[in-house]
C-alpha positions in Angstrom: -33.0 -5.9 -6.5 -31.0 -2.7 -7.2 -28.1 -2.4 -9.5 -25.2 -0.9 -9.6 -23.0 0.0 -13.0 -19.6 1.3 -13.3 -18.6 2.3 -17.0 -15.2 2.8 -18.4 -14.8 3.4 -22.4 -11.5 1.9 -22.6 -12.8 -1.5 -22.7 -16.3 -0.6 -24.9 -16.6 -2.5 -28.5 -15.4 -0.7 -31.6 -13.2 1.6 -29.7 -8.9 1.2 -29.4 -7.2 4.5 -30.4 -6.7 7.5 -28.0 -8.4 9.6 -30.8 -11.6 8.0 -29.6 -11.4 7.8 -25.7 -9.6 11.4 -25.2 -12.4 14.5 -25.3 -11.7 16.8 -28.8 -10.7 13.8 -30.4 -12.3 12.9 -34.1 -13.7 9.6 -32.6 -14.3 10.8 -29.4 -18.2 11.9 -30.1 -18.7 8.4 -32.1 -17.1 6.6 -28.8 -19.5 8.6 -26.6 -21.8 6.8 -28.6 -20.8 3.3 -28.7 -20.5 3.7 -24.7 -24.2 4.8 -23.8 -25.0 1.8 -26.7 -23.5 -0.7 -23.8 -24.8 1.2 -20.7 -28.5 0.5 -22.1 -27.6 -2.8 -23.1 -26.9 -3.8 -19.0 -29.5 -1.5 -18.1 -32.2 -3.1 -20.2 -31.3 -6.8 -19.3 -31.2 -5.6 -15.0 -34.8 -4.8 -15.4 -35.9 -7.7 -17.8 -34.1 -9.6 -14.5 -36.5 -7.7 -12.0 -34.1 -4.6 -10.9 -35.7 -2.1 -8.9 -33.5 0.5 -9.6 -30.0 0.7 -11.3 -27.5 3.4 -11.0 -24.8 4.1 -13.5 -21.4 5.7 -12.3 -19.9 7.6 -15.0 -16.2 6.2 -14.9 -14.0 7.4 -17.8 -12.0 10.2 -17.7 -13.6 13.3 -17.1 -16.0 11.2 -15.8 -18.9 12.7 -17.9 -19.0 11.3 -21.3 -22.6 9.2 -21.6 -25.1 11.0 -23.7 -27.6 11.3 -20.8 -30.9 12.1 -23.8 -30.0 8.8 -25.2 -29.5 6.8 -22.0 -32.4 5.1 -20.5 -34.5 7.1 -18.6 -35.5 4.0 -15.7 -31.4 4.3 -14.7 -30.3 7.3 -12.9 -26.6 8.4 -13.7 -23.8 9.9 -11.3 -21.1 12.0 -13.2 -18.4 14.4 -13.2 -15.2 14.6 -11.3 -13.7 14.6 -8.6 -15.6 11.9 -6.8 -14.6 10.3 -3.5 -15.0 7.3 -4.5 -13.9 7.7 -8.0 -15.2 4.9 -10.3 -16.8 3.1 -7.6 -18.4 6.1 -6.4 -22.0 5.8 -5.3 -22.2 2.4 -4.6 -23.5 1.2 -1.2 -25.3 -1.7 0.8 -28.4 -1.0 -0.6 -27.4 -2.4 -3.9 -27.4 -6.5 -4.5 -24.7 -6.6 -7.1 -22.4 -4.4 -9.3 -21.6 -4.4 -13.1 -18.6 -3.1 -14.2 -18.5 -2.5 -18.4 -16.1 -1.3 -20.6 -13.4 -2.3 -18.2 -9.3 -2.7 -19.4 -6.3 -4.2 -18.7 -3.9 -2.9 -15.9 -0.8 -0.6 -16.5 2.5 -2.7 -17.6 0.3 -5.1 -18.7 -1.0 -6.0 -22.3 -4.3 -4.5 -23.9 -6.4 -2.3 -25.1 -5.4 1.4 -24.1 -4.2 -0.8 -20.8 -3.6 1.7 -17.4 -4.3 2.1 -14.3 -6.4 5.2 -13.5 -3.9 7.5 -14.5 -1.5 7.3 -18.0 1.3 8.1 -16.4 1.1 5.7 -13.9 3.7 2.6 -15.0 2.4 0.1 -12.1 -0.2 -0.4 -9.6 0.4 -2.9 -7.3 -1.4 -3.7 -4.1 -0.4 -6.4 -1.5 3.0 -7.0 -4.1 0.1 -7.7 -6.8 -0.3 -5.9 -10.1 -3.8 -4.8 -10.1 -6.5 -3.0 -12.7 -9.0 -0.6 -11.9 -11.4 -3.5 -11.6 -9.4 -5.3 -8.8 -9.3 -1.6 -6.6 -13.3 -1.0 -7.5 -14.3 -4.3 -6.4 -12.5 -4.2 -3.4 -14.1 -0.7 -2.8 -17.6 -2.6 -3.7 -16.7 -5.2 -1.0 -16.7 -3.0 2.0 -20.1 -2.0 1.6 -20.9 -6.0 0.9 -21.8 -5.9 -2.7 -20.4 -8.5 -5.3 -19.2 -7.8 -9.1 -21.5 -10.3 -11.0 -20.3 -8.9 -14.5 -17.4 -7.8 -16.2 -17.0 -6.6 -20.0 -13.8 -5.7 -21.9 -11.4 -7.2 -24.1 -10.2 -10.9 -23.8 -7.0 -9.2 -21.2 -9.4 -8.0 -18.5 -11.8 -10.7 -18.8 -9.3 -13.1 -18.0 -8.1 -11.0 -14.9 -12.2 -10.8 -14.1 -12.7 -14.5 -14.6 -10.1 -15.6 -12.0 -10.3 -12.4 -9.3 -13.6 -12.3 -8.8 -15.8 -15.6 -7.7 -19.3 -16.0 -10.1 -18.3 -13.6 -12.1 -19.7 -13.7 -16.0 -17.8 -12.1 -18.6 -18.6 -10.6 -21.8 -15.2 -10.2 -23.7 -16.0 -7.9 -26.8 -13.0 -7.9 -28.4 -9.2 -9.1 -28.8 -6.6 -7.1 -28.1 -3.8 -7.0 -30.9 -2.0 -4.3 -29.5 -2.1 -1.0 -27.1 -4.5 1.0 -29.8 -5.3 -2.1 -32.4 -8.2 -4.7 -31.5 -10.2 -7.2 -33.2 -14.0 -6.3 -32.0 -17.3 -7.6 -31.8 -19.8 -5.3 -33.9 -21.6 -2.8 -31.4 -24.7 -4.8 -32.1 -23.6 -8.0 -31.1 -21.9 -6.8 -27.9 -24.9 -4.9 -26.8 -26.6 -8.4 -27.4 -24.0 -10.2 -25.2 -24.0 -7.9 -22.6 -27.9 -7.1 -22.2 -28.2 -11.0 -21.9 -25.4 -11.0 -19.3 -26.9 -8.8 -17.3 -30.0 -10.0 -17.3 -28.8 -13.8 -16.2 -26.7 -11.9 -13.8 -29.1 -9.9 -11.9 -31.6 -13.2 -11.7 -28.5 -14.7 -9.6 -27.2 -11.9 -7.9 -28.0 -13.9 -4.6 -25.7 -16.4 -4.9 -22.9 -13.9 -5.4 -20.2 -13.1 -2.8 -18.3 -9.8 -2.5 -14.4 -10.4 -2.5 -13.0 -10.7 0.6 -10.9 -7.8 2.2 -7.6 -7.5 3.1 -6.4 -6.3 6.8 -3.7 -4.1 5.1 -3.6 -2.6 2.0 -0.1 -1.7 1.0 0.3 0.2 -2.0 3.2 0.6 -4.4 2.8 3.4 -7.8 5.7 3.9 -10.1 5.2 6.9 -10.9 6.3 8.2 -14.5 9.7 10.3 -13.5 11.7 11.2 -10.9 9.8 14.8 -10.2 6.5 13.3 -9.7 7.8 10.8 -7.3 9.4 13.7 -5.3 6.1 15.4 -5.4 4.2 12.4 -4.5 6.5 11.7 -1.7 5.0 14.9 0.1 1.8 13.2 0.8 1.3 12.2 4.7 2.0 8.5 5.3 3.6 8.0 1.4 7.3 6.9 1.2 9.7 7.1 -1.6 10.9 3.4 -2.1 12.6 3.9 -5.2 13.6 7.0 -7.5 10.1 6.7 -9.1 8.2 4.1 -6.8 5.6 5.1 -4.0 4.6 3.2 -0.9 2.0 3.6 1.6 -0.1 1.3 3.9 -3.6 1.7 4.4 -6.7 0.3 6.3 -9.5 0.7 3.9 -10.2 0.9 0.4 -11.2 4.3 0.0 -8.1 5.7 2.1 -6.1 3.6 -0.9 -8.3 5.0 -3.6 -8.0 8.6 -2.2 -3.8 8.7 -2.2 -4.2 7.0 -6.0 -6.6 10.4 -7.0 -4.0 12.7 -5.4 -0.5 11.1 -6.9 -2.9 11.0 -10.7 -3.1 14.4 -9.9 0.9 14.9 -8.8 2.0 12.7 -12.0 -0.1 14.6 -14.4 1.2 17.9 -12.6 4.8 16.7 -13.2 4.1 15.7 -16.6 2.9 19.1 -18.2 5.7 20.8 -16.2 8.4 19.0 -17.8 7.1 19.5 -21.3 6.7 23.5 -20.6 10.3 23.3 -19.8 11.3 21.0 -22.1 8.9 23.0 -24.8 11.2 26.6 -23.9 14.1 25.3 -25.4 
């Protein structure tokens, strides 16, 4: 049995405010903290099930944020950024089932520090639908035929989990009660939750299914203003739909992921050009 772990922060108990998930912040080394706490937690209950082997992706930001000396040394970790495959990114058919923690809510919708890979992003939307970063991994997961068995987050993306994703458990450690304001679980107790999660997830892996694929992907990104929809626009294949919406169509998963890594990159470009400008006068 061989595991595979995705881990956000966003969705980790104990953190809510930007000070903690954004690198430099106050809370940010504390949060660091509380994160590697629930990557050992899955960790230990995959091998109490019988894993072989479990890999963790590094998934938040940056994209390396776990304390590596403190994380358990039978898991080996993939980190840093840019990755092809982004927060999915080193998952393949060798492993039986993925685990996706610390997971949040999709832009436009409610919860905690809820986007959708990028901040500046207003709306993901895939086939018409509004989607997370879970729904886009999973489908990612699903072409190499692995399932998502667990998901952990607030109450927001556990109820997206619960009805996208057939068999899967959730572990909902805490309530959102606003973008940056939640009502968690003590780090303790989730680590509790989730290490027992795991484990009963791992022992029935094999009756998990991957989600079904699509034969077309078509995506739409509202982009955050009119410039980065005009740089976005530039991309092969993307059309301009509206002043600030993107469009494109495309076969597989990681094509999809790929043109959502460059326009993250065009939005944030856009961004900190218009507040140079905006700055000068």
């Amino acid at each position: 049995m061989r595991v595979y772990i995705s881990i956000d922060m966003e969705g980790v108990a104990g953190i809510a405010t930007m000070d903690q998930v954004v690198r430099g912040g106050t809370g940010y080394v504390r949060a660091q903290r509380l994160m590697t706490g629930e990557a050992n937690a899955a960790i230990e209950g995959a091998f109490a099930a019988g894993a072989q082997s479990v890999l963790v992706n590094d998934s938040h930001g940056t994209m390396d944020n776990l304390l590596h000396e403190e994380l358990d040394p039978r898991a080996r970790i993939v980190f840093g950024s840019p990755k092809l495959d982004c927060m999915a990114e080193g998952v393949s058919a060798d492993h039986d089932v993925a685990l996706f923690l610390g997971y949040h809510a999709a832009a436009g919708s409610p919860g905690v520090l809820s986007h959708t890979y990028s901040s500046h992003f207003n709306e993901v939307r895939v086939n018409g639908r509004v989607v997370s970063e879970a729904e886009v991994n999973a489908l990612q997961a699903a072409t190499v035929g692995v399932p998502v068995g667990l998901l952990t987050g607030d109450d927001v993306i556990c109820a997206v989990a619960a009805e996208s994703f057939p068999g899967v458990r959730t572990v909902e450690v805490k309530v959102a009660h606003g973008h940056t304001a939640a009502d968690s679980l003590s780090p303790s107790e989730a680590r509790r939750l989730i290490r027992a999660a795991a484990e009963e997830t791992v022992r029935g892996a094999g009756e998990l299914q991957p989600l079904p694929l699509p034969e077309r992907l078509e995506l739409e990104i509202d982009m955050p203003s009119t410039p980065a929809a005009e740089l976005g626009a530039q991309i092969p294949g993307v059309r301009r739909i509206a002043d600030k919406t993107l469009a494109a169509v495309f076969e597989t998963p990681r094509e999809l992921l790929g043109c959502v890594m460059v326009c993250y990159q065009m939005a944030a470009e856009a961004m900190t050009s218009r507040m140079a400008l905006f700055g000068r006068r």
